[in-house]
C-alpha positions as CSV (number, residue, x, y, z in Angstrom):
1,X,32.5,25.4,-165.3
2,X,35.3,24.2,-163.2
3,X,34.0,21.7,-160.7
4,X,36.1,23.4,-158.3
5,X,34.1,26.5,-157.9
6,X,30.9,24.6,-158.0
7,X,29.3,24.2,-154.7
8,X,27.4,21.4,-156.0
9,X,28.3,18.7,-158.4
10,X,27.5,15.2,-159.6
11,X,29.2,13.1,-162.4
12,X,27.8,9.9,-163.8
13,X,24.8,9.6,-161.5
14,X,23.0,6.8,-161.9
15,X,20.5,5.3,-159.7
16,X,18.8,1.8,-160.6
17,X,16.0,-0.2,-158.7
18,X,14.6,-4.0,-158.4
19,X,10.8,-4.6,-159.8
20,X,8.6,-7.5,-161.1
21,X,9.6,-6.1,-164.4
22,X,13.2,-6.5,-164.1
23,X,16.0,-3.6,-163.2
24,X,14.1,-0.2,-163.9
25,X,17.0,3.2,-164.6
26,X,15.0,5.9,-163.0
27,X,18.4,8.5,-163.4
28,X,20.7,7.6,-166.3
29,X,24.0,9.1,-166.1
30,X,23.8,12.4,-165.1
31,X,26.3,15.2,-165.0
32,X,25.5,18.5,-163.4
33,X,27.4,21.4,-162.1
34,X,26.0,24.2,-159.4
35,X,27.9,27.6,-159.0
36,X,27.5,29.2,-155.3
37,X,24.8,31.9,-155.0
38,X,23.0,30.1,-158.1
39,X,19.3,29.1,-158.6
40,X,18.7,26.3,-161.0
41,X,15.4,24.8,-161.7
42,X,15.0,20.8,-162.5
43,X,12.0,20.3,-164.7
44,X,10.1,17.6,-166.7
45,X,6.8,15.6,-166.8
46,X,6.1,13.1,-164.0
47,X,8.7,10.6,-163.5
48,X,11.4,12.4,-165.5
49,X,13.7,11.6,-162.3
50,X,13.6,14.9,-160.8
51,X,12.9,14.2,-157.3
52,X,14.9,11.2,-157.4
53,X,18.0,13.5,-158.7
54,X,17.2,16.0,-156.0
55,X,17.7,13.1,-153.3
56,X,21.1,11.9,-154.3
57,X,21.8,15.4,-154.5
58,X,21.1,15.9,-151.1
59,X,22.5,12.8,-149.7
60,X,19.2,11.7,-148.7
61,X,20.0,8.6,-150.9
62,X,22.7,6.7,-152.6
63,X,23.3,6.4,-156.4
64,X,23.7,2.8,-158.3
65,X,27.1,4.5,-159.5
66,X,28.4,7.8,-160.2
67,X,29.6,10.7,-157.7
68,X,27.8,14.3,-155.7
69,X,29.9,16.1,-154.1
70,X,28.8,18.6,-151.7
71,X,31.2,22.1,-150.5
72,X,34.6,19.6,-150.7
73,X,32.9,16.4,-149.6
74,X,32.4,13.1,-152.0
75,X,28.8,12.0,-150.5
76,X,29.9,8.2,-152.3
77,X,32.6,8.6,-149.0
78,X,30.4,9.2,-146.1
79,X,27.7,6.7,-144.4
80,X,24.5,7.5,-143.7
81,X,25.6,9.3,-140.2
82,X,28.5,11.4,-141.9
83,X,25.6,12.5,-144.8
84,X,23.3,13.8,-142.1
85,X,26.1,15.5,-140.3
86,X,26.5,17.4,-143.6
87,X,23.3,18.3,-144.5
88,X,22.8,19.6,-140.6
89,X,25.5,21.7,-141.6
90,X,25.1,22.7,-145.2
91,X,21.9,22.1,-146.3
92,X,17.9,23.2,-146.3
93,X,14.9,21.6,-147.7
94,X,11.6,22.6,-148.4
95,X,9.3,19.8,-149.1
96,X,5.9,20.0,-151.2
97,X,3.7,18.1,-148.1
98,X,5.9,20.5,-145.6
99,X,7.2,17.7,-143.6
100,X,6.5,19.5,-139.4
101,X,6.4,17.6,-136.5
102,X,2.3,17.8,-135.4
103,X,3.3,17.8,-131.8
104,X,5.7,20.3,-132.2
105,X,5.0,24.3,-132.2
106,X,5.8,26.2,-135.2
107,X,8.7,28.0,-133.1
108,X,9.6,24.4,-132.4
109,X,9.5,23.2,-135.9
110,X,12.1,25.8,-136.5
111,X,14.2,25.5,-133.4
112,X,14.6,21.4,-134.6
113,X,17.4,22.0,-136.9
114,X,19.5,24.4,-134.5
115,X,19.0,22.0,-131.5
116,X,19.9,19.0,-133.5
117,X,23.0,21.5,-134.0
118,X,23.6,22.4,-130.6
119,X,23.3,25.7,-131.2
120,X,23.5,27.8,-128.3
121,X,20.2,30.6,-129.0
122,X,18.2,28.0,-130.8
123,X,15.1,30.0,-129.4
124,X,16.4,33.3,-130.6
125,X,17.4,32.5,-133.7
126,X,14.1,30.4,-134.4
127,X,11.8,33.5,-133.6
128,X,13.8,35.8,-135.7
129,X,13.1,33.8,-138.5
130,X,10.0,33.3,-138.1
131,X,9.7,36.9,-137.9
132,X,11.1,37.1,-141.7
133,X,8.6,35.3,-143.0
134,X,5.8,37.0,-141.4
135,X,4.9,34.5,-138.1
136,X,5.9,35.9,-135.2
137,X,2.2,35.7,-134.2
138,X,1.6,32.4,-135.0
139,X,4.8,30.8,-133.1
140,X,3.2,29.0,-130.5
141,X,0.5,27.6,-133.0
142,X,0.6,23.6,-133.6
143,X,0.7,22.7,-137.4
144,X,-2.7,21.7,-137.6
145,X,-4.0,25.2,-136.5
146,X,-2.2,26.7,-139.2
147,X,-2.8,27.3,-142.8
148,X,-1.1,25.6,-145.6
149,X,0.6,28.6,-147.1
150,X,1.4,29.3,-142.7
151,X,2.8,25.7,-142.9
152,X,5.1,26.6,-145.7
153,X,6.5,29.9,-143.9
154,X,7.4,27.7,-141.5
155,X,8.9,25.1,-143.5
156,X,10.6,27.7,-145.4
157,X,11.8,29.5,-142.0
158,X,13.1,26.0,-140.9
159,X,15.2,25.9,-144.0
160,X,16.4,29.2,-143.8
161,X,17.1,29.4,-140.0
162,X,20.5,26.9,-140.6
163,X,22.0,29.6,-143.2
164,X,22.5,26.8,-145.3
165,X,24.7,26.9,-148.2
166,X,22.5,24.8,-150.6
167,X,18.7,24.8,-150.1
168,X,16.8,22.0,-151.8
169,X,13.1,23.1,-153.0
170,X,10.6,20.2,-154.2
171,X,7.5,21.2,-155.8
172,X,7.5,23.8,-153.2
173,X,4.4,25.6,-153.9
174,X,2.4,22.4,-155.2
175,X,-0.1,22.0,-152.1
176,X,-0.9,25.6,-152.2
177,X,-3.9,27.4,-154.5
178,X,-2.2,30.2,-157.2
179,X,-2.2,33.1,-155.2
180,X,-0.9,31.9,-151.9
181,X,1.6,29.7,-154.2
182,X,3.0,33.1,-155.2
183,X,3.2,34.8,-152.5
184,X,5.2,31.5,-151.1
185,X,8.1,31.6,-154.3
186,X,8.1,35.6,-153.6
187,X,9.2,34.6,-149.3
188,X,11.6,32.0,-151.1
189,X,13.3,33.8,-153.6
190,X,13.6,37.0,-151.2
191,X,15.4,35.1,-148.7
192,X,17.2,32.9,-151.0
193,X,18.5,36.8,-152.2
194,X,19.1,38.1,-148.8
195,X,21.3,34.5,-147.5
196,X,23.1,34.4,-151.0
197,X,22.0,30.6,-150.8
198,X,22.3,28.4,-153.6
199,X,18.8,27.4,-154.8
200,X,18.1,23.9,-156.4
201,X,14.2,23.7,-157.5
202,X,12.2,20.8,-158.5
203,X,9.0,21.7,-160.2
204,X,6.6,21.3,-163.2
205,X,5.8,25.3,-163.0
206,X,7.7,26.7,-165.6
207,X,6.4,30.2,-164.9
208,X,8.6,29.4,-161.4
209,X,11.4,27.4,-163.3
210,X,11.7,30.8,-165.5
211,X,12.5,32.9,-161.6
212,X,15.6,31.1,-161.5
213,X,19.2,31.7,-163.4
214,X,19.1,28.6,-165.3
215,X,16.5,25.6,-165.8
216,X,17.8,21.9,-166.5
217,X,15.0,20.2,-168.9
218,X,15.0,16.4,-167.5
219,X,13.2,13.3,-169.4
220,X,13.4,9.3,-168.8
221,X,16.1,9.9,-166.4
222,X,18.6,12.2,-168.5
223,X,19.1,16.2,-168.5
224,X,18.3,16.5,-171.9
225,X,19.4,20.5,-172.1
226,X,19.4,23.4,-170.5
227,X,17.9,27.0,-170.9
228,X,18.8,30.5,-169.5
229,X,15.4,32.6,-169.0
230,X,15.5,35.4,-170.2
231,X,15.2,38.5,-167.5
């Protein structure tokens, strides 16, 4: 693929870290290409590096050495304030432990990411989201009234309500029991469709990895190959 069409890239990422044991390589020179509109799944056992990878990815940390870049941008360029200014921009995440704010409404959970924009209807644009994924009636509910497959719609709304370019998944369904799980992936993939986002998934589900167009096998830090499901 021709890094210039990708919307997401990284060359040569690498990301080491300090412990009693010496310096431990937790990703080991990794090189991956994402097209625009694309899902791609990241799997391996526990510790393979996946969420790590999915953080540089993001720009929510910095590799030892090697590159992401992001739309046009080289994240290795920005500091920490021009990386947040781009993910505000470009970017959603949906978190397995669903990352809201207790204190704030679920319509306020979502509203977060367009005020932090300045966006001029953050309320409007909030409840219609939350409308897509089914909680219009539970808008003025506080996280802890909600359920956990509730806590993901709104996680999932709050991702979705920036029209981001690349949304980041991480073990997205892994708090949640089977069905509700599914019925979560079914919100995510729909609206994934509807935005024509591009879709990067962490998880040890490989019933879910097989959902998207291609799946990256990871172990001891490495992409070791790649598979396309078949459909």
């Amino acid at each position: 693929m021709n890094s210039q069409t990708a919307v997401l890239a990284a060359h040569q990422l690498t990301k080491r870290v300090s412990s009693p044991e010496g310096t431990l390589t937790i990703l080991d020179h990794v090189d991956l290409e994402v097209r625009p509109g694309e899902s791609v799944a990241v799997v391996g056992v526990s510790g393979a590096g996946k969420s790590t990878l999915l953080g540089l990815l993001a720009g929510l940390d910095v590799p030892s050495s090697g590159l992401v870049r992001l739309e046009d941008h080289n994240l290795s360029e920005l500091d920490e304030d021009g990386r947040a200014a781009l993910r505000a921009d470009h970017v959603g995440f949906v978190f397995q432990s669903f990352h809201l704010i207790p204190s704030l409404t679920a319509l306020e959970n979502v509203m977060l990411p367009l005020e932090l924009g300045h966006h001029p209807d953050a309320s409007g644009a909030a409840r219609e989201t939350l409308e897509k994924v089914g909680l219009t009636s539970r808008a003025s509910h506080y996280p802890r009234q909600l359920s956990g497959g509730e806590k993901q719609r709104v996680a999932i709304a709050r991702a979705f309500v920036v029209q981001p370019k690349v949304l980041f998944a991480d073990e997205p369904t892994g708090n949640l029991d089977h069905r509700t799980g599914e019925k979560i992936i079914d919100l995510l993939f729909r609206l994934n469709h509807e935005m024509g986002t591009t879709l990067v998934l962490v998880t040890h589900d490989l019933k879910l990895a097989q959902l998207c167009d291609r799946i990256l096998y990871m172990d001891a830090g490495r992409i070791t190959h790649e598979e396309i499901p078949e459909r």
